[in-house]
Each structure stands twice: as C-alpha cells, then as structure tokens.
TORPA-4810 file (N, C-alpha, C, O; in nm, 3 decimals):
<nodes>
NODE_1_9.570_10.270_10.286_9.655_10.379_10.242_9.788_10.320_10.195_9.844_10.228_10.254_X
NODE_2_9.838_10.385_10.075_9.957_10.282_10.043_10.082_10.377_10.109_10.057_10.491_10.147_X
NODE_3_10.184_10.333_10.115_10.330_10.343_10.147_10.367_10.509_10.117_10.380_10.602_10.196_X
NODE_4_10.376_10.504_10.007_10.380_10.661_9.956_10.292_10.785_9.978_10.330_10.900_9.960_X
NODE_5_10.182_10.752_10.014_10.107_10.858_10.091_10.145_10.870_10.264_10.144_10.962_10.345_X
NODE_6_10.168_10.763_10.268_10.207_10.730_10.452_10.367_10.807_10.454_10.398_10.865_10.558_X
NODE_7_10.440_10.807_10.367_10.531_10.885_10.395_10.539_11.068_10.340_10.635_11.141_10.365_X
NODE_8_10.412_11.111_10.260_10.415_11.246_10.211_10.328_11.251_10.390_10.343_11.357_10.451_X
NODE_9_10.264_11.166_10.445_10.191_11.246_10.609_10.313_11.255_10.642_10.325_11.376_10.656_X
NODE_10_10.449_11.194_10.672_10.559_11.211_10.760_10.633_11.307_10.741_10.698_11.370_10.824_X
NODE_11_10.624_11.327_10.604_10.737_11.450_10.567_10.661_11.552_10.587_10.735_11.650_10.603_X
NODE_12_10.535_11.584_10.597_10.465_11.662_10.613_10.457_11.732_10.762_10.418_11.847_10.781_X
NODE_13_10.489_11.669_10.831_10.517_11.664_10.974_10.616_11.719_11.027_10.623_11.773_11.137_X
NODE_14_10.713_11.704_10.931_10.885_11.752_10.937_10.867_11.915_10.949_10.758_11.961_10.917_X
NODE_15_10.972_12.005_10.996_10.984_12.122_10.975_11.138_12.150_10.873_11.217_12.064_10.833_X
NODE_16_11.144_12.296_10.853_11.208_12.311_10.751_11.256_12.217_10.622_11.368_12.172_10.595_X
NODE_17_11.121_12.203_10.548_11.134_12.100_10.465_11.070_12.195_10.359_11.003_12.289_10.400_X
NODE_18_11.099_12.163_10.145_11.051_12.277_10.099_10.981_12.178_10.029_11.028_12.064_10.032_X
NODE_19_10.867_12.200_9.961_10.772_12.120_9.917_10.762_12.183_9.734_10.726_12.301_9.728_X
NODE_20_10.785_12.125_9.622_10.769_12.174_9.530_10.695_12.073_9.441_10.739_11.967_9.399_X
NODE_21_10.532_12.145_9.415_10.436_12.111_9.346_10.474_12.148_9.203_10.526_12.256_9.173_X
NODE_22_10.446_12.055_9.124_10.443_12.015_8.944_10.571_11.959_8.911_10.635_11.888_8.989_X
NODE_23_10.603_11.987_8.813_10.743_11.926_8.758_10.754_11.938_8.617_10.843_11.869_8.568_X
NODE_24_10.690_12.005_8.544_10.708_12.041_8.437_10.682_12.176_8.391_10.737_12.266_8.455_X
NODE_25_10.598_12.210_8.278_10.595_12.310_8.275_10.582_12.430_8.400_10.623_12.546_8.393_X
NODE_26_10.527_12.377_8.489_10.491_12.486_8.584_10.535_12.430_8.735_10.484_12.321_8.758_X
NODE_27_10.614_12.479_8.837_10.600_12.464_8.957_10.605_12.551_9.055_10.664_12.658_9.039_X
NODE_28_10.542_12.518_9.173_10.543_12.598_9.291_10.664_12.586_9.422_10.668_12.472_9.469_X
NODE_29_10.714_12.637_9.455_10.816_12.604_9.546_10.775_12.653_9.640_10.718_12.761_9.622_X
NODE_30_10.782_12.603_9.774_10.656_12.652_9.917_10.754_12.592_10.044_10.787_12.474_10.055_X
NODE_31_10.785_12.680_10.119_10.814_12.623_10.263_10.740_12.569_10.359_10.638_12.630_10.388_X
NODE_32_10.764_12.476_10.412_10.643_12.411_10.517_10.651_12.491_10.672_10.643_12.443_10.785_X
NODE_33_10.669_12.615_10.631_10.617_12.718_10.789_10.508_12.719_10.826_10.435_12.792_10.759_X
NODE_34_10.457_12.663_10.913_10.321_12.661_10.943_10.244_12.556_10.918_10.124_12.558_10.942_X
NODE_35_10.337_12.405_10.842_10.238_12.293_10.805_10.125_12.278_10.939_10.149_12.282_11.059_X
NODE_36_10.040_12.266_10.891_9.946_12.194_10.970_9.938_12.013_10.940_10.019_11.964_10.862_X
NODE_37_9.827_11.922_11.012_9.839_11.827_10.990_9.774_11.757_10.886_9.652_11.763_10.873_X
NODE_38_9.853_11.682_10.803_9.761_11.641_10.685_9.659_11.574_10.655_9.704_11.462_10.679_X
NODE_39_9.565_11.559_10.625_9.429_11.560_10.592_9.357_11.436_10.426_9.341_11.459_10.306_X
NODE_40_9.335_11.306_10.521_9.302_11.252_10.384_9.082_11.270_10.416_9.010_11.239_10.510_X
NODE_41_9.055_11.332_10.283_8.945_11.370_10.285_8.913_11.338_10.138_8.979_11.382_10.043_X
NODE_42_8.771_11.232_10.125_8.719_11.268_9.962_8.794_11.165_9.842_8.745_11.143_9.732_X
NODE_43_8.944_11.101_9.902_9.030_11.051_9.815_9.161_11.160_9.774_9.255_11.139_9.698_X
NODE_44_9.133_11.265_9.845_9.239_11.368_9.864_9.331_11.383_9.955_9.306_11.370_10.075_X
NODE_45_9.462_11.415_9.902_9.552_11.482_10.085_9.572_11.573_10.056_9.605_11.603_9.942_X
NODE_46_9.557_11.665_10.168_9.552_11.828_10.142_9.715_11.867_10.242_9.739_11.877_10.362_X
NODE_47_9.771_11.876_10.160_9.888_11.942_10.248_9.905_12.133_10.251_9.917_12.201_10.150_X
NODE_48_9.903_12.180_10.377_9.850_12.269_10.404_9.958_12.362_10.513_9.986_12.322_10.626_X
NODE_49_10.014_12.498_10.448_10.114_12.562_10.570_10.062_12.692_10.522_9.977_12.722_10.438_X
NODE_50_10.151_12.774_10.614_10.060_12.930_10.651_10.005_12.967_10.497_9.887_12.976_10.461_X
NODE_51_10.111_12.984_10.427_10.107_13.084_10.323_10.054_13.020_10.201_10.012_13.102_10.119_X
NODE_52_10.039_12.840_10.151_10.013_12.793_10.061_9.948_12.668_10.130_9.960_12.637_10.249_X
NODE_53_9.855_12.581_10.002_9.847_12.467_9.997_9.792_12.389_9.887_9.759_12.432_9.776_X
NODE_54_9.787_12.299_9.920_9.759_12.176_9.779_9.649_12.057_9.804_9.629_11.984_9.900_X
NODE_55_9.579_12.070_9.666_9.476_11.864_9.717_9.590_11.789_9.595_9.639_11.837_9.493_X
NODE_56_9.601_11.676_9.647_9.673_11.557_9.555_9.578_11.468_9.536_9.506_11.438_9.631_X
NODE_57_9.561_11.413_9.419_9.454_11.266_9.455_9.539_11.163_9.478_9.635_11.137_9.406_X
NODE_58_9.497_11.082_9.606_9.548_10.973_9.672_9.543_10.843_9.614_9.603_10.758_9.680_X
NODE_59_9.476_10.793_9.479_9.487_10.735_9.368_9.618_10.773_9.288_9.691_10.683_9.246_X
NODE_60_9.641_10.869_9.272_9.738_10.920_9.120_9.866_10.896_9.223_9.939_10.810_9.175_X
NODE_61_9.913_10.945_9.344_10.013_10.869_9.366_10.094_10.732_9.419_10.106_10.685_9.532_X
NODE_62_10.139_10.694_9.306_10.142_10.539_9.325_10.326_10.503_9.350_10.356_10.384_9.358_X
NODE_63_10.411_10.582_9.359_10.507_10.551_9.372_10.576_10.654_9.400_10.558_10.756_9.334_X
NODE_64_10.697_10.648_9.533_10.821_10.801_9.571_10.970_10.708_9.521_11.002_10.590_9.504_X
NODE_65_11.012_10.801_9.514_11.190_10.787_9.479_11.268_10.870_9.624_11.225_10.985_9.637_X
NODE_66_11.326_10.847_9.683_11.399_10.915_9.771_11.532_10.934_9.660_11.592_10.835_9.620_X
NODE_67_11.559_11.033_9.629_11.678_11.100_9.516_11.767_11.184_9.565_11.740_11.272_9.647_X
NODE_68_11.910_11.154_9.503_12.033_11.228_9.572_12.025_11.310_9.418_11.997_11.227_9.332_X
NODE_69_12.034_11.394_9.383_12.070_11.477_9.250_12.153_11.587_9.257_12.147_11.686_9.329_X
NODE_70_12.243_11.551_9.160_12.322_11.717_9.160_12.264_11.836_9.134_12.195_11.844_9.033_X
NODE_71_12.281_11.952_9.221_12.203_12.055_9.197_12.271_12.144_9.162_12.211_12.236_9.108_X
NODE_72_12.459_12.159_9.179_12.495_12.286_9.078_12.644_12.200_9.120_12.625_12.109_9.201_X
NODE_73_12.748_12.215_9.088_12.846_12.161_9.043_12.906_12.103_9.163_12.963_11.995_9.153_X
NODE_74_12.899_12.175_9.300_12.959_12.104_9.407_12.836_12.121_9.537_12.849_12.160_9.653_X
NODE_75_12.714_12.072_9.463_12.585_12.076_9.589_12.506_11.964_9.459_12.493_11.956_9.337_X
NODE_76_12.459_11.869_9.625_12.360_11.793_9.614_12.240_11.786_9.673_12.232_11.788_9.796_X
NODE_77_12.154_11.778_9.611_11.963_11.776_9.662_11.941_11.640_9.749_12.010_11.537_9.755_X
NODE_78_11.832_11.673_9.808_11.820_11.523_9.874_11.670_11.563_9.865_11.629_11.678_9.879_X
NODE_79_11.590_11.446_9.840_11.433_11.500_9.844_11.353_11.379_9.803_11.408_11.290_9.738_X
NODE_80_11.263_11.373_9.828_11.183_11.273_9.762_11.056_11.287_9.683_10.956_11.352_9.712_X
NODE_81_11.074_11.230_9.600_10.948_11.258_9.409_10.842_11.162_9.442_10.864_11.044_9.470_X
NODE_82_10.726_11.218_9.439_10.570_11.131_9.477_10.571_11.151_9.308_10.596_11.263_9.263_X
NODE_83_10.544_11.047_9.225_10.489_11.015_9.147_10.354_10.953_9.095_10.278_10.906_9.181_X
NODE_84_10.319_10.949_8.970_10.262_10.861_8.910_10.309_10.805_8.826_10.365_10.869_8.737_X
NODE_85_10.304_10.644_8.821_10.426_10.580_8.767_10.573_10.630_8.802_10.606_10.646_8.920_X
NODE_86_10.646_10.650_8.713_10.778_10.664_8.707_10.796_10.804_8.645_10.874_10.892_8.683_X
NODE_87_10.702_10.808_8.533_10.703_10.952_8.454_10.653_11.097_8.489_10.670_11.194_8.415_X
NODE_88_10.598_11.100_8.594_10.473_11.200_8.601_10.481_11.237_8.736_10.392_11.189_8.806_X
NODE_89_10.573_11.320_8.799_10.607_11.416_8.919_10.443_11.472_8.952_10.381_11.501_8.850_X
NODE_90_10.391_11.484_9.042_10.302_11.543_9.121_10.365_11.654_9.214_10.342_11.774_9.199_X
NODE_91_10.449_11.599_9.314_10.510_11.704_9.373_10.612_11.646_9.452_10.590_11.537_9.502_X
NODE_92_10.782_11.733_9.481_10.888_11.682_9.552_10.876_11.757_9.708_10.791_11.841_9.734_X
NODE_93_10.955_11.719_9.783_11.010_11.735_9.920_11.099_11.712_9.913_11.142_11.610_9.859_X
NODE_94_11.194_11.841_9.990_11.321_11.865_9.956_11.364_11.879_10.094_11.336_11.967_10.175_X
NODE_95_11.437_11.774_10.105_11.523_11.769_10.308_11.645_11.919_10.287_11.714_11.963_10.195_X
NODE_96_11.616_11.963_10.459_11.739_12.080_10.435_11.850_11.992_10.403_11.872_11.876_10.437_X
NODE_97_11.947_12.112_10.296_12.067_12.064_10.214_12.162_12.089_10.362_12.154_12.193_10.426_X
NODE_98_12.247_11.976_10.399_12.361_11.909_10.465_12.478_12.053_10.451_12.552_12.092_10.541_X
NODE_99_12.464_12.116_10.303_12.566_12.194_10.318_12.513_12.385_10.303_12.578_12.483_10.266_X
NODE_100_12.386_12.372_10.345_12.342_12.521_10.344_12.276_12.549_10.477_12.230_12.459_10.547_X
NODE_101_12.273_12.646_10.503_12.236_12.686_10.608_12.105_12.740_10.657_12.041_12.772_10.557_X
NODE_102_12.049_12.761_10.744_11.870_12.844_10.761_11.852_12.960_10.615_11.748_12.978_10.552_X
NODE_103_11.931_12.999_10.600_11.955_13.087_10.468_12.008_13.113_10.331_12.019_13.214_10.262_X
NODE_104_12.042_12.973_10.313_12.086_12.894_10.196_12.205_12.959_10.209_12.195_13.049_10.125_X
NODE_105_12.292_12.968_10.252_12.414_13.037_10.227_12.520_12.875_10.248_12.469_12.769_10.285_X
NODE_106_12.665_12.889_10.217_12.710_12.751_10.183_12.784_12.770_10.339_12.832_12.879_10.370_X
NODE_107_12.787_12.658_10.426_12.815_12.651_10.543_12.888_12.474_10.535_12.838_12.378_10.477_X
NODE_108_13.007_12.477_10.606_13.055_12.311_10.641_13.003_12.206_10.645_12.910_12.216_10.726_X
NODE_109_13.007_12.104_10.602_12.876_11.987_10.584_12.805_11.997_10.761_12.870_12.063_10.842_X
NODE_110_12.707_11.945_10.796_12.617_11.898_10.875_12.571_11.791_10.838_12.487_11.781_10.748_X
NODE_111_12.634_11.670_10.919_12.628_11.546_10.933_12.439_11.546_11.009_12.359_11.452_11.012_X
NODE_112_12.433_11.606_11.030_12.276_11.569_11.102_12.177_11.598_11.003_12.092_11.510_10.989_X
NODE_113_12.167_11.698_10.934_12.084_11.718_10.806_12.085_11.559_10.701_11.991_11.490_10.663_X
NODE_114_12.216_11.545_10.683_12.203_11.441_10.615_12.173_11.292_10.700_12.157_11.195_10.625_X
NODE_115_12.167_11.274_10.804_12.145_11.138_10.878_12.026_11.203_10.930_12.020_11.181_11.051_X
NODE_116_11.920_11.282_10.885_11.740_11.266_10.870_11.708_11.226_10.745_11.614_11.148_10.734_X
NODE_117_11.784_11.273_10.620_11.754_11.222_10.497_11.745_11.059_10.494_11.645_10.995_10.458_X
NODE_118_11.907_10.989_10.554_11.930_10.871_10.577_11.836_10.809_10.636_11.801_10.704_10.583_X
NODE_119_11.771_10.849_10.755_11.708_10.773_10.854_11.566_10.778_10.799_11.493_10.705_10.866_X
NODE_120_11.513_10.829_10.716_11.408_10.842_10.666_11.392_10.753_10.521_11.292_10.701_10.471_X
NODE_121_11.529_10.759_10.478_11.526_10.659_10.339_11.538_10.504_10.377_11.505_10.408_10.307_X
NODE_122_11.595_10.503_10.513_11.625_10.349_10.559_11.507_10.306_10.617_11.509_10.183_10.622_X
NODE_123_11.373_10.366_10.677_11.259_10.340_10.731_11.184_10.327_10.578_11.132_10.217_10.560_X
NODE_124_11.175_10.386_10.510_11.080_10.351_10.378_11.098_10.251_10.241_11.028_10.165_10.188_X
NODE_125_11.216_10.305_10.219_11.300_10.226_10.079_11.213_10.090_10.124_11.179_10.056_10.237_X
NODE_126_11.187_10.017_9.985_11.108_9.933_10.028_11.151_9.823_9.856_11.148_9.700_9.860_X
NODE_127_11.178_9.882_9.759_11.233_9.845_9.676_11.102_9.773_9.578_11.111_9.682_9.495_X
NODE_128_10.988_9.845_9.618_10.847_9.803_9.550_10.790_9.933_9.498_10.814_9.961_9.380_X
NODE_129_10.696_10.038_9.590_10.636_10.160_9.536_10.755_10.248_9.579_10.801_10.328_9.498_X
NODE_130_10.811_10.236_9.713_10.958_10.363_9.671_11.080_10.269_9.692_11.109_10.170_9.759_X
NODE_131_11.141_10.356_9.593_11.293_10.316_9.570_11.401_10.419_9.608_11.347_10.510_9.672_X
NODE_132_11.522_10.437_9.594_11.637_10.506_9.606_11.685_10.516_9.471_11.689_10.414_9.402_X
NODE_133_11.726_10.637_9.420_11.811_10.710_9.308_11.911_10.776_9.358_11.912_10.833_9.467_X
NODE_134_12.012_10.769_9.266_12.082_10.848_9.272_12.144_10.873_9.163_12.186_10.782_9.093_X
NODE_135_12.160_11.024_9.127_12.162_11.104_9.018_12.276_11.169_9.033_12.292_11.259_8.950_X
NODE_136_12.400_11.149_9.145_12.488_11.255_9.186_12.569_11.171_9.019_12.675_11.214_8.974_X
</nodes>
C-alpha cells in the first residue's frame, strides 16, 4: 500500500473532518459523521459515513499535497489533495479551520485545530508521493 492511501485510512479515522470528492467540473462536499472504517477491497478504498460514500481506485492515487490555501480574504484552508499525478484531484480532506467553529461561524484562532493539521503534515510530508504547499 503506498503512503498516500495509508494516510486517506488516517484521515479517515479523524472526526470532524469534511471530505470533498472531484475537483472539477463536479464536486461533492460530505462530513465524516458516522465514518466507518476504511476498507481496501478489489483494488478499491471505500470511504464510507452515515449519509454518503465513495470507491477510489487505489492505483489512480499516486500522490497527496498537504495545502495551506486562501479561502476568502482573511481565512485559510488546511486539507490535503489525493491526486493523480499533480493534475487530477480525486478527492480533498479538509482539517477543521483553526478559526471557525462546530458551525463555521468566525471564532479566535484555536491553536489545537491547527497543531492536528501540523502534527499530521510532520508524520507524512515525505518530500516524494506527498509534499507540502502553500498557496496562502
């Protein structure tokens, strides 16, 4: 199993984490309420919570980005992009934002939101199939 699937099982594991399948024309945006545990079956991982789920083929992703991106003029995303290659988004995971709250509403930074992002980019970054971006 390579690197980048070993970390979509971990994030998968995580709670309040939002999972958004495609990246182009079309995507799904899905909360992980209810993930269950992920499932490599067939050459597939099936990531799976109450209300939605997904098969990925475990071939097509060959590389994650852990990415800081600006998301509106004074908020930043933190999440990480399972790719193929470099070009071709499959699907992101999006760590709770540091400065929103259970209800997206804008609340004082939370140093702990962001030191799971950290502690999770410092266990993987590997500077081969995932790397670190930053887009701020």
């Amino acid at each position: 199993m390579n690197t980048a699937i070993e970390l979509m099982m971990d994030l998968a594991r995580m709670e309040d984490m939002i999972w958004v399948v495609g990246g182009r024309s079309v995507v799904s945006e899905n909360n992980s309420v209810g993930m269950k545990e992920p499932e490599i079956e067939n050459g597939y991982i099936s990531l799976e919570a109450t209300n939605w789920h997904c098969h990925i083929a475990v071939d097509e992703v060959t590389n994650a980005q852990f990415v800081l991106a600006q998301a509106h003029p004074d908020l930043v995303s933190y999440y990480v992009r399972f790719s193929q290659g470099y070009d071709k988004t499959l699907i992101r995971c999006y760590f709770p934002n540091p400065r929103l709250d259970g209800n997206h509403n804008r609340v004082d930074f939370q140093q702990d939101k962001l030191d799971i992002f950290e502690d999770k980019k410092n266990i993987y970054v590997n500077d081969d199939d995932i790397v670190f971006v930053d887009r701020t």
